[in-house]
C-alpha positions as CSV (number, residue, x, y, z in Angstrom):
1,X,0.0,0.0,0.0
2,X,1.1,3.5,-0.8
3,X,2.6,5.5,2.4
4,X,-0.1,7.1,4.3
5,X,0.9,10.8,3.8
6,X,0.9,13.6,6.6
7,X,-1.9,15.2,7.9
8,X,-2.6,18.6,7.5
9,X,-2.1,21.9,9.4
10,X,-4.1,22.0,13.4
11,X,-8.0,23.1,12.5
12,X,-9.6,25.5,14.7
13,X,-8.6,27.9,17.4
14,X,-9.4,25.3,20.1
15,X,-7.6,22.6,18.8
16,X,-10.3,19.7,18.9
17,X,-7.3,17.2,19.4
18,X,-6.4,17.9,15.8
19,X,-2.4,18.9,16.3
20,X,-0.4,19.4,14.2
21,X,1.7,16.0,13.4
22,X,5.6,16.7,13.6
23,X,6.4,14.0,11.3
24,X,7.4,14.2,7.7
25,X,6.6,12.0,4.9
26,X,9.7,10.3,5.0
27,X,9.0,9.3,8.6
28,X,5.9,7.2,6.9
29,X,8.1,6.5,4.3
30,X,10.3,4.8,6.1
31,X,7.9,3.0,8.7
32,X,6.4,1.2,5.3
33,X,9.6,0.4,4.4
34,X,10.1,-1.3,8.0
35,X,6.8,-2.8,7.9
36,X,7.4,-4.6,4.6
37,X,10.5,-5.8,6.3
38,X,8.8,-7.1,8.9
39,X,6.3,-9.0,7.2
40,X,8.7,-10.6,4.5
41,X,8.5,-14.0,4.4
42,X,9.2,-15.6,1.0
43,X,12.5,-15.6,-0.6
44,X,10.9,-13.5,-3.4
45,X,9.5,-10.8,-1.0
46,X,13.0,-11.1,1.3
47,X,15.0,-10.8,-2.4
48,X,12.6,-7.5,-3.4
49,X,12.7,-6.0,-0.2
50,X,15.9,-6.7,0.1
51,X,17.4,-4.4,-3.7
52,X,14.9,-1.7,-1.7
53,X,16.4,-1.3,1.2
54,X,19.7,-1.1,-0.6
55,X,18.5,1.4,-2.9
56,X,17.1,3.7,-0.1
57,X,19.6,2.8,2.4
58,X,22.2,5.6,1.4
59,X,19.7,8.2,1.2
60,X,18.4,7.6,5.0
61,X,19.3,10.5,7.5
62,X,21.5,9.2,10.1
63,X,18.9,8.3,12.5
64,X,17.1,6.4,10.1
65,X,20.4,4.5,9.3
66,X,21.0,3.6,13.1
67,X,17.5,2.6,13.4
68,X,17.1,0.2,10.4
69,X,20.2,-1.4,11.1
70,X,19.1,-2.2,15.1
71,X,15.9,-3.7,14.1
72,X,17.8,-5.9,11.0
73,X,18.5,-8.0,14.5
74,X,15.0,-9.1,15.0
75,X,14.9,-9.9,11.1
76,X,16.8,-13.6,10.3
77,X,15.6,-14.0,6.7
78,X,17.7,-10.4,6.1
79,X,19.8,-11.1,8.4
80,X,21.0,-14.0,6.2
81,X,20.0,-12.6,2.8
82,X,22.8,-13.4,0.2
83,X,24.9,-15.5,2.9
84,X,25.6,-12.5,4.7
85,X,26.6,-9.9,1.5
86,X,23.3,-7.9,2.4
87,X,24.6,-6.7,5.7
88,X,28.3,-6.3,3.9
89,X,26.6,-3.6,1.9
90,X,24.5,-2.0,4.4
91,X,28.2,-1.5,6.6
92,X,30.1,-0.6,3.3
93,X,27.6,2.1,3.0
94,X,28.0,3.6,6.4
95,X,31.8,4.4,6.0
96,X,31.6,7.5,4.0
97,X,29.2,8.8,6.3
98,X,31.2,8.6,9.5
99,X,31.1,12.1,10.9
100,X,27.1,12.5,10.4
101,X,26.4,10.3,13.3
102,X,25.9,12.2,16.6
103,X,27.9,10.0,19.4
104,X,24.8,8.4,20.4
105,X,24.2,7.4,17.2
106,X,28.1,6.3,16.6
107,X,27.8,4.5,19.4
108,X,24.6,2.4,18.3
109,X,26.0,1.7,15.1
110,X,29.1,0.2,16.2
111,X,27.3,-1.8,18.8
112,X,25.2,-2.9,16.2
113,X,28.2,-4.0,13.9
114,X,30.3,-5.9,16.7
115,X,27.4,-7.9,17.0
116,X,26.9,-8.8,13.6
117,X,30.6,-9.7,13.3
118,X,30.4,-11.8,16.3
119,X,27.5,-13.6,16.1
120,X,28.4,-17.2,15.7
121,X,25.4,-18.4,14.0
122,X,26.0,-15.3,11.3
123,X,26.3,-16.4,7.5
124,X,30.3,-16.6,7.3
125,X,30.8,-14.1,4.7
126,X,34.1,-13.5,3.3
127,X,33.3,-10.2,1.9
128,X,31.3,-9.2,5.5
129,X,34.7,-9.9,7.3
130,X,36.5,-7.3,4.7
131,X,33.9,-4.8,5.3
132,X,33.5,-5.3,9.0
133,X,36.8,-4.9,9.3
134,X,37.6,-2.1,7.4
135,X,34.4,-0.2,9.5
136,X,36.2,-0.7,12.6
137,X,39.3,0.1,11.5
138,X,37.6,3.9,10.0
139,X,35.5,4.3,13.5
140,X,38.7,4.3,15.2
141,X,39.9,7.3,13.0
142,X,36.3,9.1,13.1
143,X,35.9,8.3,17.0
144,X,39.8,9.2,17.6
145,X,39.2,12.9,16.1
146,X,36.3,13.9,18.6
147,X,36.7,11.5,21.4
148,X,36.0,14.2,24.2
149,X,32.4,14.7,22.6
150,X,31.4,11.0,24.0
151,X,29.8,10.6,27.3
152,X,31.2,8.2,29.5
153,X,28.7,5.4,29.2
154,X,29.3,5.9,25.1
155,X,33.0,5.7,25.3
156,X,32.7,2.5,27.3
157,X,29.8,0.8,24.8
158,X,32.1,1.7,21.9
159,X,34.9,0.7,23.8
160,X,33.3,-2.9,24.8
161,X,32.0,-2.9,20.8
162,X,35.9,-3.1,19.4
163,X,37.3,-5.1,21.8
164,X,34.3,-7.4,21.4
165,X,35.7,-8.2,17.7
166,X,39.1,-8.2,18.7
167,X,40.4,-4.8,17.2
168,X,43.5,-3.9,19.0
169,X,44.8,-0.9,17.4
170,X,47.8,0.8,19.4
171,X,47.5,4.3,18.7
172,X,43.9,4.2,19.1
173,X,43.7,2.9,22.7
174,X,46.7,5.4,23.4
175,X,44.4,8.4,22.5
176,X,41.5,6.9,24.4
177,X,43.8,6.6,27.4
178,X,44.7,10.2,27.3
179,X,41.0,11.7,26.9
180,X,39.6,9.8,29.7
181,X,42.4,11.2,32.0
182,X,41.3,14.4,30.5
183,X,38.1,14.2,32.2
184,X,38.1,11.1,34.6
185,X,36.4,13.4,37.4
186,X,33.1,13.8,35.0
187,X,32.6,10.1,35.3
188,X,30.3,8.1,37.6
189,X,32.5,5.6,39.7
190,X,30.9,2.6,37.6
191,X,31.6,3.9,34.6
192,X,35.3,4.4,35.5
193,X,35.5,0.6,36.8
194,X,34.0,-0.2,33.7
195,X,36.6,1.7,31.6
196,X,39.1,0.3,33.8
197,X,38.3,-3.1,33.3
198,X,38.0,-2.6,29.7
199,X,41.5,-1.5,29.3
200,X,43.1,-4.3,32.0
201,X,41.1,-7.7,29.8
202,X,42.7,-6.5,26.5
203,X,46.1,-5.9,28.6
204,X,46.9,-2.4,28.1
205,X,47.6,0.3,31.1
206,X,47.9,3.7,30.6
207,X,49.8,4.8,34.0
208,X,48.9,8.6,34.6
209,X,45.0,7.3,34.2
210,X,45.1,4.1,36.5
211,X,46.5,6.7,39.3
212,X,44.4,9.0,38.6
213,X,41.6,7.0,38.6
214,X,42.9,5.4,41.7
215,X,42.6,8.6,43.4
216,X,39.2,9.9,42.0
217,X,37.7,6.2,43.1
218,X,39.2,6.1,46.8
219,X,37.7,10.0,47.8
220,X,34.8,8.1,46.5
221,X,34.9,4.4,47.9
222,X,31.2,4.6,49.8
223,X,29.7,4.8,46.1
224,X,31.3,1.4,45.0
225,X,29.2,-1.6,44.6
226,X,31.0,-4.6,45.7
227,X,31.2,-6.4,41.7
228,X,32.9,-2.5,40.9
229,X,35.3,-3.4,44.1
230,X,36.4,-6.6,42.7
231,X,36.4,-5.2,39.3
232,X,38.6,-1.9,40.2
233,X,41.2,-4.1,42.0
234,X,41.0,-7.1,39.6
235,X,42.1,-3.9,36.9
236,X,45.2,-2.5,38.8
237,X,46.0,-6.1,40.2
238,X,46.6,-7.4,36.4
239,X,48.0,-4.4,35.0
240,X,50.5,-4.3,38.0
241,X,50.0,-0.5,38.7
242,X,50.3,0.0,42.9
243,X,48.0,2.2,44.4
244,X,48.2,2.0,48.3
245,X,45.3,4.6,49.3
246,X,43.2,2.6,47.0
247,X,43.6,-0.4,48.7
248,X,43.6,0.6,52.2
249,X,40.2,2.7,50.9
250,X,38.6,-0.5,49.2
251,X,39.9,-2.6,52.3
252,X,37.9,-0.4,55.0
253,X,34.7,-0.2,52.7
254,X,34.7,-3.9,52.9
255,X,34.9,-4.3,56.3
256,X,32.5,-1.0,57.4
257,X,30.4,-2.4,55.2
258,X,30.4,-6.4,56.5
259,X,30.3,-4.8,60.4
260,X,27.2,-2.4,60.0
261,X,24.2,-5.2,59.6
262,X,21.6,-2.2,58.9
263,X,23.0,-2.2,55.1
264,X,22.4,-5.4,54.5
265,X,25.6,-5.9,52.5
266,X,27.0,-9.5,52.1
267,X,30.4,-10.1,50.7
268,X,30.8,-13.7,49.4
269,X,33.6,-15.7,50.2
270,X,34.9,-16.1,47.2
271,X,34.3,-12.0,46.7
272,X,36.5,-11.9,49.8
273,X,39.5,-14.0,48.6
274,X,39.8,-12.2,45.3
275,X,39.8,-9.0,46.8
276,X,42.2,-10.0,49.6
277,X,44.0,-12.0,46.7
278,X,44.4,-8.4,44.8
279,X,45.4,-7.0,47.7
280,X,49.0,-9.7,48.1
281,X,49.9,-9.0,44.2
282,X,49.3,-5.0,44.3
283,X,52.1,-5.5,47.7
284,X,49.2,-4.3,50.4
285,X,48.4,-5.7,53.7
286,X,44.9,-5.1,55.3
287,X,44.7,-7.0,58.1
288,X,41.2,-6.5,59.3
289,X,40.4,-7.7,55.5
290,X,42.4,-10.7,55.8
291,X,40.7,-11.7,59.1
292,X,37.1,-11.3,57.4
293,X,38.2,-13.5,54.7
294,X,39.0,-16.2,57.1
295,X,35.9,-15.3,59.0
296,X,34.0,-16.1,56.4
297,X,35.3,-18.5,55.2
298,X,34.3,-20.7,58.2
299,X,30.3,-20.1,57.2
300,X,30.6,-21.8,54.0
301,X,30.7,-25.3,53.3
302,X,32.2,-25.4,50.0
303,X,33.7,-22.5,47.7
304,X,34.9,-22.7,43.8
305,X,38.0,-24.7,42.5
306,X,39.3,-21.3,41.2
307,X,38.8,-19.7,44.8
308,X,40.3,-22.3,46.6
309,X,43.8,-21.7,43.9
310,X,43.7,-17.9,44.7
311,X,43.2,-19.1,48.6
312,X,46.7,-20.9,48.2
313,X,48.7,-18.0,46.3
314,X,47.4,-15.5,49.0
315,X,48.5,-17.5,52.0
316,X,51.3,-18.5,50.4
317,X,51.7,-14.1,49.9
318,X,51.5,-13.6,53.9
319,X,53.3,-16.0,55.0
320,X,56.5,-14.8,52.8
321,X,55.5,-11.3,53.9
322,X,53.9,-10.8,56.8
323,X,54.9,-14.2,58.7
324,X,54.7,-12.6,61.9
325,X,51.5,-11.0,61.8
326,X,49.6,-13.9,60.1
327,X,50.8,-16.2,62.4
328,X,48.3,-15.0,64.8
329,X,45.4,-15.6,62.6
330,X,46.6,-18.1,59.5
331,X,44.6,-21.5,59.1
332,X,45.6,-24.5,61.0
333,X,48.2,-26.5,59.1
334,X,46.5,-29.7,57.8
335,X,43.7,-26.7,56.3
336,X,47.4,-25.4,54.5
337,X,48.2,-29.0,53.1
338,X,44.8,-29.7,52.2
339,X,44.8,-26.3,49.7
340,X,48.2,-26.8,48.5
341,X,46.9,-30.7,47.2
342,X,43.8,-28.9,45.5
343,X,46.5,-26.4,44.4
344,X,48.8,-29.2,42.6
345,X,45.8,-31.4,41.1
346,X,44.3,-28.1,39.4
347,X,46.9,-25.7,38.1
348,X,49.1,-28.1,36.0
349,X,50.7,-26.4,33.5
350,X,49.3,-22.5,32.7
351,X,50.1,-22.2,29.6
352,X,52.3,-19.0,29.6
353,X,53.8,-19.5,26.4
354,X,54.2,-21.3,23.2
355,X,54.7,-24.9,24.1
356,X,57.7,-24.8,21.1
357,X,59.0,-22.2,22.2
358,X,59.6,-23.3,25.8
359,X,61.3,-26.5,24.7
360,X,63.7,-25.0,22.5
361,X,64.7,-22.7,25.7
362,X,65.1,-26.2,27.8
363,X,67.2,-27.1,25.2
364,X,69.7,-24.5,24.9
365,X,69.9,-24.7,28.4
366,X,70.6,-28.5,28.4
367,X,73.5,-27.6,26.6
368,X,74.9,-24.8,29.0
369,X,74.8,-26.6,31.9
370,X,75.4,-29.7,33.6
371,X,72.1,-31.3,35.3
372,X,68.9,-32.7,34.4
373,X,67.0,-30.1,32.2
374,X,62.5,-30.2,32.8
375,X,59.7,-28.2,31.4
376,X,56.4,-26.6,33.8
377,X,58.1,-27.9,36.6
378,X,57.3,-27.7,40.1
379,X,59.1,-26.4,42.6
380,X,58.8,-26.9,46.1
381,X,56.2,-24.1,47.3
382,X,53.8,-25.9,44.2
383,X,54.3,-23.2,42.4
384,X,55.0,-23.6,38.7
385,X,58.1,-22.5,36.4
386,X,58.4,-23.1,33.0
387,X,61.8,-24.5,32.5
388,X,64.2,-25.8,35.1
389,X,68.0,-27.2,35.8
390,X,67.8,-29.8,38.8
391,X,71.5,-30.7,39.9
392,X,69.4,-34.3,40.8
393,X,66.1,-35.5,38.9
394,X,64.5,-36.3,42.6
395,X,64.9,-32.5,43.7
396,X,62.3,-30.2,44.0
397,X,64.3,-26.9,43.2
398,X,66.6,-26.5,40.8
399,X,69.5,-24.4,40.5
400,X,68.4,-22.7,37.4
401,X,64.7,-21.7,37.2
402,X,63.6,-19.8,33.9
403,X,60.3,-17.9,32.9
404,X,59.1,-17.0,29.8
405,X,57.5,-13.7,29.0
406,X,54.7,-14.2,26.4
407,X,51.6,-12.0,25.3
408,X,49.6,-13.7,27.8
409,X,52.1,-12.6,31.0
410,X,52.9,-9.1,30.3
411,X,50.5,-5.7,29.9
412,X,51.3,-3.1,27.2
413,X,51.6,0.4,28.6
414,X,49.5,3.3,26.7
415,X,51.8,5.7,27.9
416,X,53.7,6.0,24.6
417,X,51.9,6.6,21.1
418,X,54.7,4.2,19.0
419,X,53.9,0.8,19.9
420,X,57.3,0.2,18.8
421,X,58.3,1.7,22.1
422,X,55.5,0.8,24.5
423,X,56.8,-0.7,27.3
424,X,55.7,-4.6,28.8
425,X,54.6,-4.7,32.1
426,X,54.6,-8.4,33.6
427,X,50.8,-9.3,34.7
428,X,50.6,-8.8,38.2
429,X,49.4,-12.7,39.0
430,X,52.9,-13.4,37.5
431,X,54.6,-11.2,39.4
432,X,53.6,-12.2,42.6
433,X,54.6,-16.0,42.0
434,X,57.7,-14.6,40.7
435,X,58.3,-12.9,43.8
436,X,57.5,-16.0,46.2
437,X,59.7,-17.9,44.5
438,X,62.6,-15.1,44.7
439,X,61.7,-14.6,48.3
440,X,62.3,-18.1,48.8
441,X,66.0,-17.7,47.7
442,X,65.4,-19.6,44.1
443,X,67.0,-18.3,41.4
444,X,65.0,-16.8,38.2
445,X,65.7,-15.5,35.2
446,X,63.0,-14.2,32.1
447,X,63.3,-15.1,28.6
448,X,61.4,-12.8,26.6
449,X,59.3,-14.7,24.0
450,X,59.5,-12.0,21.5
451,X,63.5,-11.5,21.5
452,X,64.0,-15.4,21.3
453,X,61.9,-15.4,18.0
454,X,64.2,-13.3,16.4
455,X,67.5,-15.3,17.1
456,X,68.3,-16.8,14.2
457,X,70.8,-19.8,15.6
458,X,71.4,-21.8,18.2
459,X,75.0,-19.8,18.4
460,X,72.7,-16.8,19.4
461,X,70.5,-18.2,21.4
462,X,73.3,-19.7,23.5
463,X,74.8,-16.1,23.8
464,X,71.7,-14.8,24.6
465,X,70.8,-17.5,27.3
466,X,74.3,-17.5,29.2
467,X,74.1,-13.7,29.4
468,X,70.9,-13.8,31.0
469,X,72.4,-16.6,33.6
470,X,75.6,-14.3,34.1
471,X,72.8,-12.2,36.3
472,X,72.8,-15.6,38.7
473,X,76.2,-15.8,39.7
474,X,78.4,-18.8,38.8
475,X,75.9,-21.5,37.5
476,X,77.3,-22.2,34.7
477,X,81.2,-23.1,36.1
């Protein structure tokens, strides 16, 4: 049927009901054109409606665009029209248009495209992939050039949007850093945790923001939900960056919070030993935190395999560094042996590098020294190393202990614009078994994973190796 077109002017001094309609004809236009979408049903109708949309699609005002593309989701037979080359067109044409989109409207659109590209049931397109990537790749540069006109909430949707299909770009997430440290103070406390954790899953740390936003969020602890606690700390914990006022903030919040029944706030336990877990790798000791943990955990009658490793690491934490004052309140020992079992039958080997990679190392090091050479091994604390010389097979520690630094064990700092000269930070979980096994007098060297690959020999990788070991004293003699 023909578009019902627009009434006419308001009749009559009084009104009668009769107002004026603020829509235009395009605005019926374009709800016939959605309502023939909708009701499209055999592959003829799909494959007419279907050239129409694509014929009106580029003359759409940007509203129009963002709106036709969000109810597409609700539409499978378009959704899948031509194996996924419909939607390929419908992104191809939004490129051009970039900088008509308001930021709300940016932000839909993008949302809209990450979860095309991601949707694992999508028609696998080849030329969709091209297109979708080459959209993401221009929304960066649009986005980039007015990043300060997005709201927080839009900066973290768009945010979540690229990292959701795995876009990565350097400079990009360098620029982001710096405007959000621009204006940190103009976000809500969730919204910074949110950005926060954003930044900490796809490994990057931009250091003059994390300590800003360390200070901005511990003036304002008492607004923190508990999952923003966790989150905030589970941020600074992996990205390494200290931040003792933070802490000690987060730390009393918890335990005000646990003590004053009237708020009827609960921490879990497993809530409790991830924070208190955070707490060991970011160096900070919180006593009265600690002691809830333990508290608590004597309500429950279980807790998660995952919670019970964290559990070990942190005990293992204060009884290296703060022996005397957890002595007073630690677990009873055959609680201690019972963890560190669960703690060897469920973290076997972590995977911190390329499996290839880590045996060529053990290699090279067979032939440097004298002693039996092992991959992921064990030392004595239970903790895991990646390659080791024993001076006996039967011991425990080794004299040698080597780590390999990988994409998956170090953070990549924001700080500089040249990813050629951005600096790796090691993961803070890494760090701290790195230093219990330090404060336990072993001896550790790093082999990063990227400088090995570009050793062409074994000559140079011996040289490389034995200078690293120099560091250790006289292990090779």
């Amino acid at each position: 049927p023909p578009p019902r077109p627009p009434p006419g002017p308001r009749m009559g001094g009084m009104g009668m009901g009769l107002d004026e309609d603020p829509r235009t004809r395009s605005d019926y236009e374009f709800d016939s054109l959605v309502s023939r979408m909708q009701a499209a049903a055999s592959p003829d109708d799909v494959d007419n409606i279907g050239r129409e949309v694509l014929i009106r699609f580029p003359t759409l005002e940007p509203q129009k665009v963002v709106d036709m593309m969000s109810k597409l989701n609700s539409l499978p037979a378009l959704h899948g029209h031509q194996n996924g080359d419909f939607l390929a067109e419908l992104v191809r044409t939004t490129l051009p248009r970039m900088k008509e989109f308001t930021s709300s409207q940016f932000t839909s659109l993008t949302s809209t495209v990450a979860a095309w590209t991601r949707k694992p049931d999508r028609p696998r397109s080849s030329r969709f992939q091209e297109v979708s990537k080459g959209f993401f790749a221009a929304a960066s540069q649009d986005m980039g050039s007015r990043l300060m006109t997005f709201a927080p909430h839009e900066l973290n949707c768009c945010l979540a949007a690229f990292v959701s299909v795995g876009f990565s770009d350097h400079r990009f997430f360098a620029s982001v850093g710096r405007a959000a440290l621009a204006r940190h103070s103009s976000f809500a406390p969730v919204q910074l945790t949110a950005l926060l954790a954003i930044l900490s899953e796809m490994r990057l740390m931009h250091t003059d923001l994390f300590n800003a936003a360390g200070a901005f969020l511990s003036a304002r602890a008492r607004e923190l939900r508990p999952v923003d606690m966790i989150r905030v700390l589970r941020s600074f914990s992996k990205c390494g960056v200290q931040h003792p006022v933070l802490c000690k903030c987060v730390g009393d919040e918890v335990v005000s919070r646990s003590r004053d029944k009237s708020l009827g706030i609960s921490f879990k336990a497993e809530e409790l030993i991830e924070i208190c877990w955070a707490m060991c790798v970011l160096q900070q000791y919180h006593e009265a935190c600690f002691r809830l943990m333990f508290k608590s955990l004597e309500k429950v009658p279980t807790i998660t395999s995952d919670s019970l490793l964290l559990l070990y690491e942190l005990h293992m934490a204060l009884d290296s560094e703060h022996k005397e004052a957890y002595d007073r309140y630690k677990p009873e020992q055959f609680l201690v042996d019972a963890l560190e079992d669960h703690y060897k039958d469920n973290r076997k080997d972590e995977r911190r590098c390329s499996e290839k990679i880590r045996g060529d190392v053990a290699g090279v090091l067979k032939s440097l020294v004298e002693g039996s050479v092992h991959v992921n091994h064990r030392t004595s604390l239970s903790l895991l190393v990646d390659v080791v010389a024993l001076r006996k097979r039967s011991s425990s520690d080794g004299f040698i202990h080597v780590d390999l630094d990988s994409t998956v064990t170090t953070v990549r700092s924001l700080d500089q614009d040249d990813p050629a000269q951005a600096a790796l930070v090691v993961e803070g979980a890494v760090s701290l078994r790195r230093r219990l096994l330090a404060k336990t007098g072993l001896r550790l060297v790093t082999v990063r994973e990227s400088e090995w690959r570009e050793l062409d020999d074994s000559k140079d990788k011996r040289r490389y190796l034995r200078q690293l070991l120099s560091s250790l004293g006289d292990v090779l003699q």
